[in-house]
Steps between C-alpha positions, in 0.01 A plus 500: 500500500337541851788738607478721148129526584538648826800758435277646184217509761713617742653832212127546413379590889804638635662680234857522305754757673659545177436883371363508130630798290307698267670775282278723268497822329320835676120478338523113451230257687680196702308233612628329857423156487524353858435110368282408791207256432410362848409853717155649447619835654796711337620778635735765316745765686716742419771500697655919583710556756475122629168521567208300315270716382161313331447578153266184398257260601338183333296198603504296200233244669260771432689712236453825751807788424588800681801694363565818739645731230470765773788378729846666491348843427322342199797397302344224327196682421230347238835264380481170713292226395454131604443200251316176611831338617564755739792669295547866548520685158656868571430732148680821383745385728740813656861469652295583840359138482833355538570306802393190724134358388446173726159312483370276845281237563165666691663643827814318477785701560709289291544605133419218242708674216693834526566722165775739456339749231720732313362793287764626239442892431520516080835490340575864325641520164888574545636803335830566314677787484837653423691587745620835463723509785722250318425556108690746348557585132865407472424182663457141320357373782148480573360524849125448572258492783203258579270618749197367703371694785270454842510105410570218796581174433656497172840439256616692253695400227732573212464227241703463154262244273466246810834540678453684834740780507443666853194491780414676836249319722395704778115549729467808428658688177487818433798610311688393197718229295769623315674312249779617266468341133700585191416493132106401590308278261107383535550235729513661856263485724421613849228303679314563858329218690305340747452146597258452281475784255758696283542779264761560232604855281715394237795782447445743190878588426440864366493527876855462514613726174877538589604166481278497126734813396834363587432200282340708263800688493720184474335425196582790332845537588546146355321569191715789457814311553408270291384764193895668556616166502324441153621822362896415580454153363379706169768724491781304573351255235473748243850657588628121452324473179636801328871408624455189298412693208772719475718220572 
């Protein structure tokens, strides 16, 4: 029990050098919860260029807090606040305040806890279009386009009900996804996301008319073998009945 004791006292004064992530969407608060009871003094940096630059003070002996909003060419301006537990809560977060945030006990250069904050930029609607490069009116084929543009970090994604048909991962995306599909129905789907957000458009299939005509077409051509077929039957029946008669 002795030994226990002294390795939680010994986490609570000189830190854990594990890195804590924090993922939220741009215009989100995130709190950073360092989980130290046993130091009066926090300090919070922002770390740019390897270099610690102060963002935060508090003494929590005497509840006194100083947030310097101003640093970094007032980045975090009128958006950081401290709670009593010396936590650092950033508001309307931006994809500028991702980065290193590390929090130290009085002028300790060690860090007591390190956070790795991302800031997702919002997730667009995806758009789907034909794609008139490949459609064509003599075609049964259907050929369609899902775009997303000026987007990092994302997948996007050709679903049929909740089968993945095809995906492209990439940092940066700014072209499209092509997928070829034939005789479409309502259960397509072409989906763009994040790590933690996504957005769907589900396919309207007037969008891909061509393929609708050639089975509109095959329709009627059956029907209409089927009517001629109907009309020999009739004939050759009646033919076959009169024969009998006059026989």
């Amino acid at each position: 029990m002795f030994i226990l004791f002294c390795l939680s006292l010994w986490s609570g004064v000189f830190g854990d050098d594990a890195v804590k992530s924090e993922s939220v969407m741009e215009g989100e608060s995130v709190t950073l919860n360092p989980d130290v009871n046993t130091i009066n003094e926090l300090r919070w940096h922002f770390i740019q260029n390897n270099k610690k630059i102060l963002i935060a003070i508090i003494n929590r002996q005497n509840e006194k807090k100083t947030v310097y909003d101003d640093a970094l060419d007032g980045r975090f301006k009128d958006r950081l606040k401290l709670d009593q537990t010396g936590s650092l809560i950033i508001t309307n977060t931006r994809t500028t305040d991702s980065g290193e945030y590390t929090v130290t006990g009085g002028q300790k250069e060690k860090p007591l806890s390190i956070f790795n904050l991302t800031v997702y930029a919002p997730v667009p609607v995806p758009v789907i279009s034909r794609d008139s490069s490949q459609n064509s009116s003599s075609s049964s084929n259907c050929s369609l386009l899902c775009s997303v543009m000026n987007v990092s970090d994302v997948s996007l994604s050709w679903y049929k009900g909740n089968s993945l048909l095809s995906s492209i991962s990439v940092s940066d995306l700014s072209r499209s996804l092509s997928l070829h599909l034939e005789c479409l129905d309502d259960f397509y789907s072409c989906v763009v996301n994040n790590p933690i957000r996504n957005q769907t458009t589900h396919l309207n299939t007037e969008l891909c008319q061509p393929c609708s005509d050639s089975v509109s077409l095959i329709v009627l051509i059956s029907a209409a073998a089927a009517g001629f077929l109907l009309i020999v039957t009739t004939v050759c029946l009646c033919f076959l009945s009169e024969s009998y008669r006059a026989g």
